[in-house]
C-alpha positions as CSV (number, residue, x, y, z in Angstrom):
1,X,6.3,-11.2,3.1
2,X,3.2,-12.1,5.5
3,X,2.3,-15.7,6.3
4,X,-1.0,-16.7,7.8
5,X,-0.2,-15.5,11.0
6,X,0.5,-12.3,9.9
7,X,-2.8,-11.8,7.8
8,X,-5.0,-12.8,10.5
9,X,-3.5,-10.4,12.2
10,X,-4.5,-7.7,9.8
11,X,-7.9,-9.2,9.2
12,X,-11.3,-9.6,10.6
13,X,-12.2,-12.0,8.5
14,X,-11.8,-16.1,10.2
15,X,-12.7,-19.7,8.8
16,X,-14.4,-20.6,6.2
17,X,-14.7,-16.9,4.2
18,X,-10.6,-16.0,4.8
19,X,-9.5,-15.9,1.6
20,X,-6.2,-14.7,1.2
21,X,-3.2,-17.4,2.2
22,X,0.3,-15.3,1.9
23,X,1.1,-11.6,0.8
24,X,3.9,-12.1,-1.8
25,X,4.5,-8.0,-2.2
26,X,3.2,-4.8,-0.1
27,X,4.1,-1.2,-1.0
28,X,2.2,0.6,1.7
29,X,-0.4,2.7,0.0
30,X,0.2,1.6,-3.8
31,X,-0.4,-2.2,-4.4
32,X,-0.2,-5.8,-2.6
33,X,0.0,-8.9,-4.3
34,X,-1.5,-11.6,-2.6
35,X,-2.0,-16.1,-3.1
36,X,-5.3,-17.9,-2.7
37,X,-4.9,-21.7,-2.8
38,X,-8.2,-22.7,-4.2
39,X,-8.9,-26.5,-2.6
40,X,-11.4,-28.8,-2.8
41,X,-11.5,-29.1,0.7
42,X,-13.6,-25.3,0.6
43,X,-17.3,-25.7,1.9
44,X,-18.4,-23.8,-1.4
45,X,-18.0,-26.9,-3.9
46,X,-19.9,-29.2,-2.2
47,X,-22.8,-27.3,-3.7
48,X,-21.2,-25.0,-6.6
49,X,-21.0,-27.8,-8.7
50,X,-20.8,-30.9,-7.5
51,X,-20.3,-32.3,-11.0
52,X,-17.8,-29.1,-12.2
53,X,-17.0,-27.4,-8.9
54,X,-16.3,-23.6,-9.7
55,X,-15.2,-21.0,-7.5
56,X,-17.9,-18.5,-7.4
57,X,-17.5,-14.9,-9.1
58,X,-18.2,-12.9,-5.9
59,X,-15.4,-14.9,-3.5
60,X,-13.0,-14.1,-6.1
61,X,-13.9,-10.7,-6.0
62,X,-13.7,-10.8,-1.8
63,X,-11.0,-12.3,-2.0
64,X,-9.3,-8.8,-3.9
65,X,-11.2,-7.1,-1.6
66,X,-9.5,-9.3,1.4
67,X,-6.0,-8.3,0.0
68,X,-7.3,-4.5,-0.7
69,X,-7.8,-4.4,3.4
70,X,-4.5,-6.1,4.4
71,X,-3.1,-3.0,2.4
72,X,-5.1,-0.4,3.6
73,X,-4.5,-1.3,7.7
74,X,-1.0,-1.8,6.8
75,X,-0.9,1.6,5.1
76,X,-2.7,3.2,7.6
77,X,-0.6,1.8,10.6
78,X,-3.7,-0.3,12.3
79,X,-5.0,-3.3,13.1
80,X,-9.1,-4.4,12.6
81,X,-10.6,-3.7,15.9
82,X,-14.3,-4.4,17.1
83,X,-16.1,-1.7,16.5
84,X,-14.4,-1.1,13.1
85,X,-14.8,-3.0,9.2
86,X,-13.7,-1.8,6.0
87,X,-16.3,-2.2,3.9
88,X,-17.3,-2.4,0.0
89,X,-18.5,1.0,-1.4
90,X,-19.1,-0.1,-5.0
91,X,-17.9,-2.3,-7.4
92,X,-17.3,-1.0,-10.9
93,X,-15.9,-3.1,-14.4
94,X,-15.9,-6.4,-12.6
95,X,-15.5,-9.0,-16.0
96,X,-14.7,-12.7,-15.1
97,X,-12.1,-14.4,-18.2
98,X,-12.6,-17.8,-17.1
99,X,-13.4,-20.4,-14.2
100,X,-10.8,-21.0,-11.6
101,X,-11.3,-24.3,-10.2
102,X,-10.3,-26.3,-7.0
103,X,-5.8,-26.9,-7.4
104,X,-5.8,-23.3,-8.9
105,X,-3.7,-20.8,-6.9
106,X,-5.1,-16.8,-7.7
107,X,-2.6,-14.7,-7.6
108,X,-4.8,-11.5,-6.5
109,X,-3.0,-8.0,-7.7
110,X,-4.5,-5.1,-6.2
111,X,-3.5,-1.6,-6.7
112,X,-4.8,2.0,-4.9
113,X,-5.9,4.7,-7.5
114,X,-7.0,7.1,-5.1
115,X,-8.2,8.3,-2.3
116,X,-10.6,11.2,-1.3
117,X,-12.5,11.7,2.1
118,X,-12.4,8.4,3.5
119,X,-13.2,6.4,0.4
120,X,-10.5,4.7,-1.5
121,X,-10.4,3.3,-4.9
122,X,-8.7,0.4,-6.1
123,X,-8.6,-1.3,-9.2
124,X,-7.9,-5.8,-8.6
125,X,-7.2,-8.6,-11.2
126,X,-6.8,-12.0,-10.7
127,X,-4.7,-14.2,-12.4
128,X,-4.2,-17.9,-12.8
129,X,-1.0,-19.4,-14.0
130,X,0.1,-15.2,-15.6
131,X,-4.1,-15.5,-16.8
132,X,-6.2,-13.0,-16.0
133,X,-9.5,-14.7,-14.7
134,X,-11.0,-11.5,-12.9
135,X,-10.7,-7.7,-12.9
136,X,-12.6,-5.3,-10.8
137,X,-12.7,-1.8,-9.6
138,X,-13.4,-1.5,-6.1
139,X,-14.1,1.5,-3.6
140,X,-13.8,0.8,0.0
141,X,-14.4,2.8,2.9
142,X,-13.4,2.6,6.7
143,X,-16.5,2.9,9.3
144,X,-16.9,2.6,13.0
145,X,-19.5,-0.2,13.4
146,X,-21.1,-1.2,16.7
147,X,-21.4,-4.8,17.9
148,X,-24.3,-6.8,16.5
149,X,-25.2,-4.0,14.3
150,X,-28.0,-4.4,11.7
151,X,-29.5,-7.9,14.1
């Protein structure tokens, strides 16, 4: 449904942290279901492990959180812009089933509960080959930002 092109088009996010690859289903407003190819070639597993590389806990969780604001600027009709960012809000319920390692492909789910005065809530799950690895709840809001804020 969206290639690369397409998603970097709805993201801010660029190399190395982008973490979604292809949007596989979007209902605008409701739920996207998104593919991260997880390679060794990632920056992260030259140093998380080097003996057993792992794909850390939080970059899964960004990476549902990736696919929750490809949703949400598609729902709402917009494209990420300079002075905007949706950002993280809270993070509820996150449990992590097992590692995902470099050849895995997550296959992030992501699905809008609700939404009430500019903060939405969304609950994600990862899965691996039908496994679910993580699940999190996830609020996100959308915030004008100025350039080099917070340096």
């Amino acid at each position: 449904m969206m290639d690369i092109h397409a998603i970097l088009a709805h993201l801010p996010h660029r190399f190395p942290i982008i973490l979604v690859d292809r949007v596989v289903e979007l209902e605008r407003d409701k739920r996207i279901v998104a593919l991260k190819n997880v390679s060794m070639n990632e920056p992260v597993f030259s140093g998380h492990f080097p003996h057993y590389p792992v794909m850390p806990g939080v970059l899964i969780i960004e990476a549902m959180a990736q696919a929750a604001a490809i949703l949400l600027f598609v729902s709402a009709g917009r494209k990420p812009e300079p002075d905007s960012v949706y950002f993280f809000a809270g993070i509820d319920n996150a449990r992590f089933k097992r590692p995902v390692h470099p050849g895995d492909q997550l296959r992030l789910e992501v699905n809008v509960e609700r939404s009430l005065r500019g903060v939405i809530k969304l609950s994600g799950k990862a899965r691996v080959d039908e496994q679910v690895v993580c699940e999190a709840d996830m609020l996100c809001t959308y915030r004008k930002v100025r350039a080099n804020e917070g340096e």
